[in-house]
N, CA, C and O atoms as CSV, one atom per row, in Angstrom:
chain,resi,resn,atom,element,x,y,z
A,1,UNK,N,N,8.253,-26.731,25.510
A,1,UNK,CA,C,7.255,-26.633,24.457
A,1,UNK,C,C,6.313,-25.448,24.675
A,1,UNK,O,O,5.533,-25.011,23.829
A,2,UNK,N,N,6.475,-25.009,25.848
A,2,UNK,CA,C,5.103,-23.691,26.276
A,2,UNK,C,C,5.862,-22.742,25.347
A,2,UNK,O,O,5.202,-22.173,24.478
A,3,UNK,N,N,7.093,-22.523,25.427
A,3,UNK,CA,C,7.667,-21.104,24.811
A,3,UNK,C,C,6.975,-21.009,23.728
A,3,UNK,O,O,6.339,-20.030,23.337
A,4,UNK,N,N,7.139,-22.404,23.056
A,4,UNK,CA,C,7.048,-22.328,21.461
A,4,UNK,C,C,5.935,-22.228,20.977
A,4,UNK,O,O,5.558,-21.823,19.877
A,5,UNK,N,N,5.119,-22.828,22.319
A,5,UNK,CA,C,3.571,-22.349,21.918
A,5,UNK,C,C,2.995,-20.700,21.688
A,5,UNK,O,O,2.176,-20.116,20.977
A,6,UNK,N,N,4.066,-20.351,22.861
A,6,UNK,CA,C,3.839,-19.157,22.872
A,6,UNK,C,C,4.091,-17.869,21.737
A,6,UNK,O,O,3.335,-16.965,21.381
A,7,UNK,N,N,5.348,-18.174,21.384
A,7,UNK,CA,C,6.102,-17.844,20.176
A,7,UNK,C,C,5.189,-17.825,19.750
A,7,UNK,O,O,4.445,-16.959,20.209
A,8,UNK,N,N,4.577,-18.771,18.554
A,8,UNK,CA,C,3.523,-19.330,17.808
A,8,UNK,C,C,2.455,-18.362,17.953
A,8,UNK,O,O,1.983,-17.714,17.019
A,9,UNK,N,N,2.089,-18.291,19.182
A,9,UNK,CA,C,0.328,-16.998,18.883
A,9,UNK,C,C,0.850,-15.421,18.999
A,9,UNK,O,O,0.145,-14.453,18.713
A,10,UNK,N,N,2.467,-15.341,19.561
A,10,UNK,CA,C,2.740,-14.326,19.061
A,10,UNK,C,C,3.059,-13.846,17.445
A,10,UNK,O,O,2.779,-12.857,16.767
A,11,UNK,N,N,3.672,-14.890,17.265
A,11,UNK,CA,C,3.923,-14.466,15.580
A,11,UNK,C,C,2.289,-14.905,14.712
A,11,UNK,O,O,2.373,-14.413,13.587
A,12,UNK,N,N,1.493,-15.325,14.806
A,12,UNK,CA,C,0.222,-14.960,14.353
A,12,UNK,C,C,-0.272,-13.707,14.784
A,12,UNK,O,O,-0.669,-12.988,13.867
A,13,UNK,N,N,-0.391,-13.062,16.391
A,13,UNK,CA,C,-1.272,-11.901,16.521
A,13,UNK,C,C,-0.430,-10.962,16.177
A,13,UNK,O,O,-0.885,-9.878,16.539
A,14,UNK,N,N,1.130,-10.800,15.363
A,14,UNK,CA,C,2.052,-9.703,14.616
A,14,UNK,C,C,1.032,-9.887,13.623
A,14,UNK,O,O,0.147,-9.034,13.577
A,15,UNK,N,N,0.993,-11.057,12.647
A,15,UNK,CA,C,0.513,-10.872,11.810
A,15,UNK,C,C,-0.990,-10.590,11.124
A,15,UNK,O,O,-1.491,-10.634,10.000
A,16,UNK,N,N,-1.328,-10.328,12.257
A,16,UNK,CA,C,-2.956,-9.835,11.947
A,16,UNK,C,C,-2.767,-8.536,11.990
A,16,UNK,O,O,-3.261,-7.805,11.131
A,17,UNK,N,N,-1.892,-7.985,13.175
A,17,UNK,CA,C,-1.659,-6.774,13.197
A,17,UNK,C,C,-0.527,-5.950,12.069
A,17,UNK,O,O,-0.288,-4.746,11.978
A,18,UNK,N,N,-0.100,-6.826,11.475
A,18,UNK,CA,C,0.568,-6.088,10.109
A,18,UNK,C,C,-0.290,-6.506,9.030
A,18,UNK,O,O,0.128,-6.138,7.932
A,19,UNK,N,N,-1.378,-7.173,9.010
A,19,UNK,CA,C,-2.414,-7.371,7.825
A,19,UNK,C,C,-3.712,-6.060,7.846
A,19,UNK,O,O,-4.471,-5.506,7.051
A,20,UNK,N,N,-3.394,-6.027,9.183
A,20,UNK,CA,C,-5.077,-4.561,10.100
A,20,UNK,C,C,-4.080,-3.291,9.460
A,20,UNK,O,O,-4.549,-2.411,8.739
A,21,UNK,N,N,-2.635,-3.360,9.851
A,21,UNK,CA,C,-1.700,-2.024,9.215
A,21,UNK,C,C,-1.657,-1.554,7.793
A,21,UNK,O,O,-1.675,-0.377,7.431
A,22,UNK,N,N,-1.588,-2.802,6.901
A,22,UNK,CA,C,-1.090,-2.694,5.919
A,22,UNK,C,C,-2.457,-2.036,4.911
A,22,UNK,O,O,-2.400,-1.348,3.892
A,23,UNK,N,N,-4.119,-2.777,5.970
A,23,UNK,CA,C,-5.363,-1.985,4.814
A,23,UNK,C,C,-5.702,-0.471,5.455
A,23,UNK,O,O,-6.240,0.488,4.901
A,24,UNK,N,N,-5.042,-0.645,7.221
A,24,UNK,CA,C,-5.374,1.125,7.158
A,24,UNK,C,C,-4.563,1.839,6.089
A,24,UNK,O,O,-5.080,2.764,5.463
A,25,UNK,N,N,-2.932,1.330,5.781
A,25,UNK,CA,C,-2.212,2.261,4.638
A,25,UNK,C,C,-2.850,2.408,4.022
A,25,UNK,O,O,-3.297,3.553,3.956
A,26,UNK,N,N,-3.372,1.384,3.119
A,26,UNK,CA,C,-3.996,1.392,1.822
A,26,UNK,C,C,-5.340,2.995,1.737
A,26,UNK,O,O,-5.284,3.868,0.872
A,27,UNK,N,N,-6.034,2.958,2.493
A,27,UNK,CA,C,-6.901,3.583,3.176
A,27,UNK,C,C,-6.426,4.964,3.548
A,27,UNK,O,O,-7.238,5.883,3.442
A,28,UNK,N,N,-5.403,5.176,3.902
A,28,UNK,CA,C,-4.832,6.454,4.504
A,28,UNK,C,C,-4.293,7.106,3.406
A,28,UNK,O,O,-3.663,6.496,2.542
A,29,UNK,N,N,-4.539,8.567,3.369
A,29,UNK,CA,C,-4.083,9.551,2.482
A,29,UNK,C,C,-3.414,10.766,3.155
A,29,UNK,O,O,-3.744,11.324,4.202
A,30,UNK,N,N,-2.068,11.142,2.043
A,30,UNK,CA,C,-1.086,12.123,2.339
A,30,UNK,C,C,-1.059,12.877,1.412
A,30,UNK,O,O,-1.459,12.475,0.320
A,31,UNK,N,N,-0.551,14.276,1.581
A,31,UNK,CA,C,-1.161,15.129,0.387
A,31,UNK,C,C,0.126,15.821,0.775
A,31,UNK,O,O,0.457,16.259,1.877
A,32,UNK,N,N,1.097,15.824,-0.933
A,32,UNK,CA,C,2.605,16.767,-0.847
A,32,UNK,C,C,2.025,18.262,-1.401
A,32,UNK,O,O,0.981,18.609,-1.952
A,33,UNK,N,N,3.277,18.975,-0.955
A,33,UNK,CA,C,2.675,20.199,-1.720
A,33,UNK,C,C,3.849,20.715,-2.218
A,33,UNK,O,O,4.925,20.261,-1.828
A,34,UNK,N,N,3.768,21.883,-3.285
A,34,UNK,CA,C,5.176,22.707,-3.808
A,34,UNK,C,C,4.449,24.002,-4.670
A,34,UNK,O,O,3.483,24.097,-5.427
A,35,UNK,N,N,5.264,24.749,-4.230
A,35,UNK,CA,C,5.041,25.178,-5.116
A,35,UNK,C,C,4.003,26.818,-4.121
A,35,UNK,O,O,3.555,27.844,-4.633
A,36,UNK,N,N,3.985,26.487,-3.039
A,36,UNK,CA,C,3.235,27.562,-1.436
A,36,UNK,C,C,1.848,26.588,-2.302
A,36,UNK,O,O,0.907,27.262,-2.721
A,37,UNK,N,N,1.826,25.736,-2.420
A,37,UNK,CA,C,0.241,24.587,-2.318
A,37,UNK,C,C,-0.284,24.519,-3.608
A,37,UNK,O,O,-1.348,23.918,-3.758
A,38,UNK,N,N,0.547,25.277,-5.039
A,38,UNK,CA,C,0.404,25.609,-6.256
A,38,UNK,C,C,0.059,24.429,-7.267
A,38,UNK,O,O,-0.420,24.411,-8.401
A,39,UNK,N,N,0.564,23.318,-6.260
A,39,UNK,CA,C,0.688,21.463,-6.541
A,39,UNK,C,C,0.288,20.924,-5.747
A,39,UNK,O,O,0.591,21.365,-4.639
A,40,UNK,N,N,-0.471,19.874,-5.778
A,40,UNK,CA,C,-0.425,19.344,-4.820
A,40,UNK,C,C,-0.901,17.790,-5.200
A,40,UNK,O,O,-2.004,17.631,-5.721
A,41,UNK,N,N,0.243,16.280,-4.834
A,41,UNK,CA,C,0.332,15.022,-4.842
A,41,UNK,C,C,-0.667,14.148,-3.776
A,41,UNK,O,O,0.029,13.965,-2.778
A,42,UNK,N,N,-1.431,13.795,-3.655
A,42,UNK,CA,C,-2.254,12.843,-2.934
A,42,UNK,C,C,-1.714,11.500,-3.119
A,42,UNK,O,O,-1.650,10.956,-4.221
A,43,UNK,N,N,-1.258,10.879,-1.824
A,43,UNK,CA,C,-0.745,9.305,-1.986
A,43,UNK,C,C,-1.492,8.654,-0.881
A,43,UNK,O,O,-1.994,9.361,-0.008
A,44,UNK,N,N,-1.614,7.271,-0.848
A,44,UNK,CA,C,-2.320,6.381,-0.285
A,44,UNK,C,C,-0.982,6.560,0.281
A,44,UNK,O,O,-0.051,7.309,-0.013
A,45,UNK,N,N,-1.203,5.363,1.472
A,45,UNK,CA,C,0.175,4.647,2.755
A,45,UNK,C,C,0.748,4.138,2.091
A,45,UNK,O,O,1.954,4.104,2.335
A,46,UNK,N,N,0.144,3.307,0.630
A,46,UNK,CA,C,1.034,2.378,0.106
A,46,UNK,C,C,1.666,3.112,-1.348
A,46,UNK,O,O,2.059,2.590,-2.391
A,47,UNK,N,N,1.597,4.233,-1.015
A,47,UNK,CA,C,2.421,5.347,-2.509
A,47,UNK,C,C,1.466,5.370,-3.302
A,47,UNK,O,O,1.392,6.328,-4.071
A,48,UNK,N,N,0.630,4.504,-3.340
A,48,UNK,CA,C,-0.207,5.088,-4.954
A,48,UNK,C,C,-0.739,6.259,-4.773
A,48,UNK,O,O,-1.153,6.685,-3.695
A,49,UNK,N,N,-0.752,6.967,-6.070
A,49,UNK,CA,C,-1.241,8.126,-6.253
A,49,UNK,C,C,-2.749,8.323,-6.573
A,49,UNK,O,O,-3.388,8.142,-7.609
A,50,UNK,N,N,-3.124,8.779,-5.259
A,50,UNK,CA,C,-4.493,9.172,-5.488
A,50,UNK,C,C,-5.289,9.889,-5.988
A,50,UNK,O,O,-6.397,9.527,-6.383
A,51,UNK,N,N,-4.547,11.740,-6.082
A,51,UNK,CA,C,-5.396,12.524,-6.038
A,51,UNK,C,C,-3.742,13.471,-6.595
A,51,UNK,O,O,-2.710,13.263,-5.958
A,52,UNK,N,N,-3.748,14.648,-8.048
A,52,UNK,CA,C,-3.407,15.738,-8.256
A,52,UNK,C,C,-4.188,16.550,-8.835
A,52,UNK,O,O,-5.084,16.486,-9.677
A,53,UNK,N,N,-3.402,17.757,-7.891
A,53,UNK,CA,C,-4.264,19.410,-8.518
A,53,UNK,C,C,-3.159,20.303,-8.632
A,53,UNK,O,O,-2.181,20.333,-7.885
A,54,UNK,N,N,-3.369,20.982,-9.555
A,54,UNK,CA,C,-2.539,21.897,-10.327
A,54,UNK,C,C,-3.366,23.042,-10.320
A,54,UNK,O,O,-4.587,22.990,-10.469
A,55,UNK,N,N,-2.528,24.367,-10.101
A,55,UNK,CA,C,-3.198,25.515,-10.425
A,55,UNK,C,C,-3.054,25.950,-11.317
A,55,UNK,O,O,-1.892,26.189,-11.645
A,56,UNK,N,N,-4.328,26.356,-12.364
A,56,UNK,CA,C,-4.291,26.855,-13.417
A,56,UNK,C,C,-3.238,28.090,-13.734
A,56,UNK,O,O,-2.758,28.303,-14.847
A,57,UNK,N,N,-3.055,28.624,-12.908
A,57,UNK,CA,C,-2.225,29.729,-12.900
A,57,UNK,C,C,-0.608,29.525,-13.122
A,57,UNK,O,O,0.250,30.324,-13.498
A,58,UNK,N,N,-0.550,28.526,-12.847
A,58,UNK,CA,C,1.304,27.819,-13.145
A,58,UNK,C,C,1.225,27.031,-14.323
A,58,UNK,O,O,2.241,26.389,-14.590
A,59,UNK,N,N,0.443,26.949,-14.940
A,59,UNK,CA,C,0.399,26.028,-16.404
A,59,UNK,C,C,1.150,27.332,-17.382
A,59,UNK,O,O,0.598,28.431,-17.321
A,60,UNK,N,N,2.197,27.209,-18.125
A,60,UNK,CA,C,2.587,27.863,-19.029
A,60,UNK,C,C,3.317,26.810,-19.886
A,60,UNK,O,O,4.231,26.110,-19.452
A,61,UNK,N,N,2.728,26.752,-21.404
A,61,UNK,CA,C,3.320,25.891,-22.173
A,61,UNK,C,C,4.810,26.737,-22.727
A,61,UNK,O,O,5.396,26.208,-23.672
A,62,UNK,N,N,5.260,27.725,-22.278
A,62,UNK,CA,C,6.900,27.911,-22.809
A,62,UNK,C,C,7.620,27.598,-21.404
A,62,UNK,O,O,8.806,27.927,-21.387
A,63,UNK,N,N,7.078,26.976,-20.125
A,63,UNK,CA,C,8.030,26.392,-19.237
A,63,UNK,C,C,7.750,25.422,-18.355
A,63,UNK,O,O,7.752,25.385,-17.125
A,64,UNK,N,N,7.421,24.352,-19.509
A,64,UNK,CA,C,6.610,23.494,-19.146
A,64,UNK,C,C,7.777,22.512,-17.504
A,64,UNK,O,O,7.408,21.669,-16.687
A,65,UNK,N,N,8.954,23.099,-17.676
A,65,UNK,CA,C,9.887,22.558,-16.798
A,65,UNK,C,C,9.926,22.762,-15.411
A,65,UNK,O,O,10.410,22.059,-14.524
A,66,UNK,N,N,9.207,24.078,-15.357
A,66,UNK,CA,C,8.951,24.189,-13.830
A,66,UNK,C,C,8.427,23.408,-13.219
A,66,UNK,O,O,8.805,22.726,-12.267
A,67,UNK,N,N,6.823,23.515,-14.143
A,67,UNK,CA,C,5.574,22.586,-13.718
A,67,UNK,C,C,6.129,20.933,-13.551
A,67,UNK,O,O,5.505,20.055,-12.955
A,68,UNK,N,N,7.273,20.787,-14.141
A,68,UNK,CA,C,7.631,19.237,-14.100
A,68,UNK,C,C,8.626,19.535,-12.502
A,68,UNK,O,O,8.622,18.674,-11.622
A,69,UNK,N,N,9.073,20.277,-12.413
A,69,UNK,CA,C,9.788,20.572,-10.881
A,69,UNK,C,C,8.937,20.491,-9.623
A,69,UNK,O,O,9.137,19.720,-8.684
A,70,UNK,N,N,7.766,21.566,-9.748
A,70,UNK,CA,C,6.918,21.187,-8.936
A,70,UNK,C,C,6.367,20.151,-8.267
A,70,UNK,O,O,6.178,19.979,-7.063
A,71,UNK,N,N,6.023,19.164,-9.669
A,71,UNK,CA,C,5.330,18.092,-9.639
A,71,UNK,C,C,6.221,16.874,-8.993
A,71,UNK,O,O,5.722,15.913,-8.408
A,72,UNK,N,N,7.381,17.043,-9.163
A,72,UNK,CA,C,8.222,16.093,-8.706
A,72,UNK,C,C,8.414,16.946,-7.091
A,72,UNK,O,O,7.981,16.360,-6.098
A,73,UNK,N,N,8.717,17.579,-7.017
A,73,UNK,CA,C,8.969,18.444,-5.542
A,73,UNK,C,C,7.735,18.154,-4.208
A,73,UNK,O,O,7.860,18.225,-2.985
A,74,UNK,N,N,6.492,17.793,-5.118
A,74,UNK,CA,C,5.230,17.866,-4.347
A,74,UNK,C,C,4.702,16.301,-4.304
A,74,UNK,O,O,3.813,15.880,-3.564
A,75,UNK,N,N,5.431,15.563,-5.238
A,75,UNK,CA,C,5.354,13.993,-5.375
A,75,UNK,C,C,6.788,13.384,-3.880
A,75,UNK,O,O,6.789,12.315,-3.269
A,76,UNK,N,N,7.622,14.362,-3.770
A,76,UNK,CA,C,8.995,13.958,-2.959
A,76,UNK,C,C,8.451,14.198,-1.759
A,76,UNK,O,O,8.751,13.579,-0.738
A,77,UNK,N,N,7.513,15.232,-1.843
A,77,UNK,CA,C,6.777,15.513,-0.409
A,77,UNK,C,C,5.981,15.029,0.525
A,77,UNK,O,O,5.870,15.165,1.744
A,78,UNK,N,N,5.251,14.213,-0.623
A,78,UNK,CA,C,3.850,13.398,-0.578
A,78,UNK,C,C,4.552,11.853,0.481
A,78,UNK,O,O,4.167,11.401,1.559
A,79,UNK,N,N,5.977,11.314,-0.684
A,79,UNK,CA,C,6.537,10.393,-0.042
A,79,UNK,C,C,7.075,10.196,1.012
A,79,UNK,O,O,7.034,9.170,1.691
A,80,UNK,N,N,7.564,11.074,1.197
A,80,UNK,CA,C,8.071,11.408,2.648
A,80,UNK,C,C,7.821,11.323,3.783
A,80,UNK,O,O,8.482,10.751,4.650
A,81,UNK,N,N,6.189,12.262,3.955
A,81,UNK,CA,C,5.062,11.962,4.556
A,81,UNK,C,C,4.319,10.665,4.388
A,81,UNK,O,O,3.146,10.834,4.722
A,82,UNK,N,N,4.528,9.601,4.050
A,82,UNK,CA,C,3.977,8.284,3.600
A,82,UNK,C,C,5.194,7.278,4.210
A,82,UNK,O,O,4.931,6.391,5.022
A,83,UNK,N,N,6.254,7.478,3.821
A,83,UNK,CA,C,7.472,7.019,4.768
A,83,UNK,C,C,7.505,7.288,6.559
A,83,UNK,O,O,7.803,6.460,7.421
A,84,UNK,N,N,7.213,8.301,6.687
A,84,UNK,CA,C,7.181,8.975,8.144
A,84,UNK,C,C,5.841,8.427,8.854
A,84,UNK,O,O,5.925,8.312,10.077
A,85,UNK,N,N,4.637,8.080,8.262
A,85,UNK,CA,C,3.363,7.493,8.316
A,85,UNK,C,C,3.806,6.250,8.795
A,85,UNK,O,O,3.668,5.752,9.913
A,86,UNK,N,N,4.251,5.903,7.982
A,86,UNK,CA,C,4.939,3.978,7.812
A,86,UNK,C,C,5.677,3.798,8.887
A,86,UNK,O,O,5.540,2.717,9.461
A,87,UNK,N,N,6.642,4.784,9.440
A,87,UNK,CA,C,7.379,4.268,10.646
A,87,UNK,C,C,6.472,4.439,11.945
A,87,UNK,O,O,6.504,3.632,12.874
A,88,UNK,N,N,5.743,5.452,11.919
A,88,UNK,CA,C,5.393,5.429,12.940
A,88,UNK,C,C,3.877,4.628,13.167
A,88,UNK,O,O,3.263,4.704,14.232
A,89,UNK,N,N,3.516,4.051,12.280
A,89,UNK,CA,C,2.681,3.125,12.081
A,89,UNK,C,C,3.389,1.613,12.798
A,89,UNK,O,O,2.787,0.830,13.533
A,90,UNK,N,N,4.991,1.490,12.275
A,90,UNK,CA,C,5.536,0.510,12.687
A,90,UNK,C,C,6.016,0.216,13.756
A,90,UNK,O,O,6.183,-0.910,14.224
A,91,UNK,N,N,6.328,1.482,14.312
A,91,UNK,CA,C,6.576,2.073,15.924
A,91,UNK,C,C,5.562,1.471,16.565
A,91,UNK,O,O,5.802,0.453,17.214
A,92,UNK,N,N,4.127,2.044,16.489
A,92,UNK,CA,C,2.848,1.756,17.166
A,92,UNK,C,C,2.633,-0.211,17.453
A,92,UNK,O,O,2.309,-0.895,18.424
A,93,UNK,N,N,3.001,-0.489,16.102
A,93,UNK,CA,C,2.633,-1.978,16.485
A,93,UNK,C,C,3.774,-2.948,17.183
A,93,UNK,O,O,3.485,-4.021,17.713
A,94,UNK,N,N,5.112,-2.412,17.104
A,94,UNK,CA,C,5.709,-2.699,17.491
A,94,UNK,C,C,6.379,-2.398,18.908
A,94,UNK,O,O,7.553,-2.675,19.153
A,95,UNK,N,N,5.393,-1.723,19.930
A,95,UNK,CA,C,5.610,-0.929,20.875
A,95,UNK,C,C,7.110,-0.189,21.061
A,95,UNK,O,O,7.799,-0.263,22.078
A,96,UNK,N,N,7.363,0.356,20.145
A,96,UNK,CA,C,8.256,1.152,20.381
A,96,UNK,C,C,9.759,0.869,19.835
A,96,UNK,O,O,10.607,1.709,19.532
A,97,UNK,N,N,9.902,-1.281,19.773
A,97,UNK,CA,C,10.795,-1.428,19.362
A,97,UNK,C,C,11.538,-0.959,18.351
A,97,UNK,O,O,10.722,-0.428,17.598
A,98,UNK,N,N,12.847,-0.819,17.796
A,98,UNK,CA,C,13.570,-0.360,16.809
A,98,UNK,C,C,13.668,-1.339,15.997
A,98,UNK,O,O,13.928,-2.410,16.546
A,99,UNK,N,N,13.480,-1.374,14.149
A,99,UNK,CA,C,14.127,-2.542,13.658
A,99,UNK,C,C,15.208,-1.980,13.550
A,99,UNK,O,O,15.500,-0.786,13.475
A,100,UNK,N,N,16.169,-3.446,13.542
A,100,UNK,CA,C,17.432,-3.284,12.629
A,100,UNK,C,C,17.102,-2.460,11.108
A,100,UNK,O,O,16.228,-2.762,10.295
A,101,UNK,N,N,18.124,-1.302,11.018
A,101,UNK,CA,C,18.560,-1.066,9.605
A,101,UNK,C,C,18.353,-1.929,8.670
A,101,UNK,O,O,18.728,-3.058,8.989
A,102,UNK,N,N,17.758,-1.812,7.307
A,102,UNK,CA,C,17.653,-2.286,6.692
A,102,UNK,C,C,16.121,-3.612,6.519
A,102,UNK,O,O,15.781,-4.421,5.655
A,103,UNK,N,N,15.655,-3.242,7.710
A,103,UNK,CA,C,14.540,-4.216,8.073
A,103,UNK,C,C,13.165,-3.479,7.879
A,103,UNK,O,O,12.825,-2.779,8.833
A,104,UNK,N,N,12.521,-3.512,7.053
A,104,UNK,CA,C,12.044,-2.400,6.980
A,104,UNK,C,C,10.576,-3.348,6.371
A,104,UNK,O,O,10.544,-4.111,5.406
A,105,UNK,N,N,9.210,-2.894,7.515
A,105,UNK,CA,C,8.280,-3.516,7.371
A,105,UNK,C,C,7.013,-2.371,6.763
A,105,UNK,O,O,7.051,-1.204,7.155
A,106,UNK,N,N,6.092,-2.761,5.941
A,106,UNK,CA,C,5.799,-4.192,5.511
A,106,UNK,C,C,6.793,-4.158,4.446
A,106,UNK,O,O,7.206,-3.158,3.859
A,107,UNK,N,N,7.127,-5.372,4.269
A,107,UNK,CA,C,7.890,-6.186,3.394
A,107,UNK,C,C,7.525,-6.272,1.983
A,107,UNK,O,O,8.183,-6.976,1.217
């Protein structure tokens, strides 16, 4: 019965520590860029989008398609860096362990 006790305050003090993780994400900001910084995507840990700036200087209404390239290029960037945040956020609490593929926290 000790194990299980034990078990038990381990899987509570994970979960304080993926509840303490999950509001630094919220809290933490990543900023994509494209464009040599011409764009630039601001995301929280948890993807929302916080913060875009556009340079006036790339606004042209006969190609408006670039500016949609950019924006997606500097949004792919943003995520990335928010993904890479996330693991090694998950690394940290997890001292180092690896999840299995496909296990992918927070949930």
């Amino acid at each position: 019965m000790k194990n299980l006790g034990n078990l038990m305050k381990q899987a509570k003090e994970m979960q304080t520590k993926m509840a303490e993780m999950q509001d630094a994400m919220q809290h933490h900001e990543l900023t994509g860029v494209a464009g040599a910084g011409m764009v630039e995507v601001t995301l929280n840990g948890k993807g929302d989008m916080k913060g875009l700036k556009i340079d006036p200087s790339i606004i042209d209404p006969e190609d408006s398609e670039m500016l949609e390239d950019l924006l997606k290029a500097a949004h792919a960037d943003a995520r990335n860096k928010v993904e890479a945040y996330s693991q090694e956020k998950m690394k940290e609490m997890t001292g180092g362990l690896e999840l299995p593929p496909g296990m992918n926290l927070p949930f």
